[in-house]
C-alpha positions in Angstrom: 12.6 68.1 -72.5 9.1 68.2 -74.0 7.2 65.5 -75.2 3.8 64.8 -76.9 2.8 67.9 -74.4 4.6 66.9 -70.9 6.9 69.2 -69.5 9.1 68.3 -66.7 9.6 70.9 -64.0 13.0 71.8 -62.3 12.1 69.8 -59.5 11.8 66.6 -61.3 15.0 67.1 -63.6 17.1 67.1 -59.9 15.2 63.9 -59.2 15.9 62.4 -62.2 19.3 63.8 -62.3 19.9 61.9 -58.2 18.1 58.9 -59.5 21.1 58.5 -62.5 23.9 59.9 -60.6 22.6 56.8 -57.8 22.5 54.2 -60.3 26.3 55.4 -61.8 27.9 55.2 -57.7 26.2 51.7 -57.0 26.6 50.7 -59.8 30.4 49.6 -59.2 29.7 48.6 -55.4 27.6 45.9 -53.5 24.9 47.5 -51.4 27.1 47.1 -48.3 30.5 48.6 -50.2 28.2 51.4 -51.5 30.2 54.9 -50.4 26.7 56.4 -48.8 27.9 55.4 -45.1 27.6 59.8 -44.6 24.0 59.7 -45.4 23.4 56.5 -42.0 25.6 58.8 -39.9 23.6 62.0 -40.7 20.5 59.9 -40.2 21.8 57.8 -37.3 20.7 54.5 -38.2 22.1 51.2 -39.5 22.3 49.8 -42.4 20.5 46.7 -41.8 18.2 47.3 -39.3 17.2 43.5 -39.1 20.5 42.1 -38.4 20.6 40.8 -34.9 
């Protein structure tokens, strides 16, 4: 993509491409029915780290 003299580079066509693939998943789901429960048990945290 090139425009008025920007050019992207790889890197930030992945990003982009992660932001819009994001946005299409949650789209269709609440935060907490959002299919990403993979990335808190990779990370090892919670999901809400303020509930009590």
């Amino acid at each position: 993509m090139y425009w008025k003299g920007i050019r992207f580079s790889n890197t930030a066509y992945l990003f982009m491409s992660v932001l819009i693939y994001l946005h299409v998943i949650c789209d269709h789901h609440t935060f907490s029915g959002a299919p990403f429960d993979w990335v808190a048990q990779w990370l090892n945290a919670e999901r809400n780290h303020f509930a009590a």
